[in-house]
C-alpha positions in Angstrom: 1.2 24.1 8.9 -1.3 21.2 8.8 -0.3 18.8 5.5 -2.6 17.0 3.1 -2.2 14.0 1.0 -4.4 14.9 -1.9 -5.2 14.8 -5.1 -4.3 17.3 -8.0 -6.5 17.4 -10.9 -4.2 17.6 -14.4 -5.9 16.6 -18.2 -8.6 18.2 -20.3 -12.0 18.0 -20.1 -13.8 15.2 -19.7 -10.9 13.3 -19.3 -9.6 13.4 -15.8 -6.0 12.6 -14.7 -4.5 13.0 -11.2 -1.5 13.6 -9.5 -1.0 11.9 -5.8 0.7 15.2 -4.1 1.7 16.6 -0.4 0.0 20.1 0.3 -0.6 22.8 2.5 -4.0 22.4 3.5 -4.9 25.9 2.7 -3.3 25.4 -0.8 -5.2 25.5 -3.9 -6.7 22.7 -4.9 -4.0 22.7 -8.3 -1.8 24.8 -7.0 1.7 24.6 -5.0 2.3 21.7 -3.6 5.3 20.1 -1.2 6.1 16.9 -2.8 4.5 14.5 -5.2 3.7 11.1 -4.6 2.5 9.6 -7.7 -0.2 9.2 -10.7 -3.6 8.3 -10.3 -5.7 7.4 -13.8 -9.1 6.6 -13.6 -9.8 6.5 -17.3 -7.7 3.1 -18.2 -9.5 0.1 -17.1 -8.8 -1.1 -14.4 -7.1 2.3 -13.6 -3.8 3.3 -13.3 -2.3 3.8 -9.8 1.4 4.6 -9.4 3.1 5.6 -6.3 6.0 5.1 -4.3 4.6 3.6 -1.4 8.1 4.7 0.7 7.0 8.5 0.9 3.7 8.6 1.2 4.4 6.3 4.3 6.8 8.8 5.7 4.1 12.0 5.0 2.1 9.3 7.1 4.4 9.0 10.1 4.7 12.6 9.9 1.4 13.2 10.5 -0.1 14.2 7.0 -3.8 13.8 6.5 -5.0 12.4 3.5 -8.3 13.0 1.8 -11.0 10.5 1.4 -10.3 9.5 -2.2 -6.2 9.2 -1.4 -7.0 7.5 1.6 -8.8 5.1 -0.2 -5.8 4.6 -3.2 -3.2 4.7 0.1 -4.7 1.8 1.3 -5.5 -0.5 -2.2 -1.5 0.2 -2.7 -0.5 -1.4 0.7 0.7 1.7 2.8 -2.2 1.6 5.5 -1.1 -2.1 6.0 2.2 -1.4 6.4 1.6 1.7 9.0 -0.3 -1.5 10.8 2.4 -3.6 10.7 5.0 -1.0 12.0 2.5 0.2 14.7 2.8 -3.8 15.8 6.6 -4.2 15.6 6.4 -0.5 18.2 4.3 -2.3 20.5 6.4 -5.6 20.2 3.7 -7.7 18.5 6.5 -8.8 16.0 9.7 -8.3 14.7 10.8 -6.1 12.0 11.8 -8.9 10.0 8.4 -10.8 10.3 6.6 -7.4 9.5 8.6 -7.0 6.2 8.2 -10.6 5.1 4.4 -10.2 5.6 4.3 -6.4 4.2 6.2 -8.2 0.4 4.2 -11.2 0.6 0.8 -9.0 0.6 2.6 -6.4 -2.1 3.3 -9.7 -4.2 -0.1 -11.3 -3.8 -1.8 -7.7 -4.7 0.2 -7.1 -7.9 -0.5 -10.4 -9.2 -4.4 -9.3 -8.8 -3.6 -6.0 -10.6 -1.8 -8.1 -13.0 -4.6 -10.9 -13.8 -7.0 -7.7 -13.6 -5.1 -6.0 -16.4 -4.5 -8.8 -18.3 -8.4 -10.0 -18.0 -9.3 -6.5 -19.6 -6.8 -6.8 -22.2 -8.9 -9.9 -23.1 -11.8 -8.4 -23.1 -11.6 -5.8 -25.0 -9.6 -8.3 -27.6 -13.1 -10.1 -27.6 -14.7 -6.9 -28.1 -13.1 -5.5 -31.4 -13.3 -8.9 -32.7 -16.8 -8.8 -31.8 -17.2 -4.9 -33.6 -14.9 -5.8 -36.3 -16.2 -9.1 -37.5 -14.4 -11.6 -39.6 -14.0 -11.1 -43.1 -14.7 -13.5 -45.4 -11.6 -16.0 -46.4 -11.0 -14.6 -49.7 -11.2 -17.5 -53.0 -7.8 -19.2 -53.6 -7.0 -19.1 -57.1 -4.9 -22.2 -57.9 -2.5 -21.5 -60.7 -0.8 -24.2 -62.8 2.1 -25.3 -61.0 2.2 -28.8 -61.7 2.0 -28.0 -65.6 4.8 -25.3 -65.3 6.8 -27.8 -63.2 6.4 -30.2 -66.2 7.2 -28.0 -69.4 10.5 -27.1 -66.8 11.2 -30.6 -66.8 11.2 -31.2 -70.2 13.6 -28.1 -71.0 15.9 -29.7 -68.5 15.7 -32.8 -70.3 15.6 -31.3 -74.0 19.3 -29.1 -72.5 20.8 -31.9 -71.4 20.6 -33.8 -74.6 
C-alpha cells in the first residue's frame, strides 16, 4: 500500500485551510486518511504552519512520499534537514549528539525568523489601519473654574471654623 504525505483541503469557499495528513495513495483527495500530521493556513500572513515535526519524520523513514506542496512545508519546518542529518550520523559523518545540537540550533534560528516575520506583519498592518482610519481631531478642552471653586471652598472652611 504506497503512503502519501498530503494535503487535505478543509474551509469554505474561497477561503482555503489544510490539513497535513498520511494517506493511501489511492484515497480521496478529502477522504480517509492514516494519521494527521498538522495544519497548514495560507490565508494568515505569513501563513500558518503547524506540525509535529516527530511523525512526519517517522512516515519519512517509513518510506511515505510526500506531495510537492508538503514536500515543500516538510522542509521550511526542518524535517528534510533532519532526515540529512540522521542519514550522516548512519554513515558515521557525526555523532548523534552533534546531529541534535545542530538539528535545535537550526529549529531555534528558524522560529526566531517566523517570529520577526509575524511580528513585522503585525506591524504592518498596525500602520495600515492607522493609515485607513486616520486620526481624529484632538477634541477642544473646556477648562472649567477650578481655581474659583477652590477659592469659595476656602472661604467656607475659613467662615466654619470661625
Amino acid at each position: 500500500m504506497p503512503v502519501k504525505i498530503r494535503l487535505q483541503r478543509k474551509g469554505r469557499k474561497q477561503r482555503p485551510f489544510y490539513q497535513i495528513v498520511v494517506a493511501d495513495s489511492r484515497a480521496p483527495r478529502d477522504g480517509k486518511f492514516i494519521e494527521k500530521l498538522g495544519t497548514y493556513n495560507p490565508m494568515t500572513k505569513p501563513a500558518t504552519i503547524e506540525i509535529d515535526r516527530e511523525k512526519a519524520f517517522d512516515w519519512l523513514q517509513k518510506g511515505a512520499q510526500p506531495t510537492d506542496t508538503a514536500r515543500a512545508i516538510l522542509r521550511f519546518k526542518g524535517v528534510y534537514y533532519r532526515k540529512h542529518l540522521m542519514r550522516g550520523v548512519k554513515k558515521g559523518a557525526m555523532t548523534q549528539e552533534e546531529a541534535d545540537a545542530k538539528y535545535k540550533e537550526w529549529v531555534d534560528a528558524k522560529e526566531a525568523k517566523i517570529t520577526a516575520r509575524f511580528e513585522e506583519a503585525a506591524a504592518e498592518k498596525a500602520a495600515w489601519l492607522a493609515k485607513v482610519s486616520g486620526v481624529a481631531p484632538a477634541p477642544p478642552v473646556v477648562e472649567e473654574e477650578a481655581p474659583a471653586v477652590d477659592a469659595e471652598a476656602a472661604t467656607e472652611a475659613a467662615s466654619e471654623e470661625e
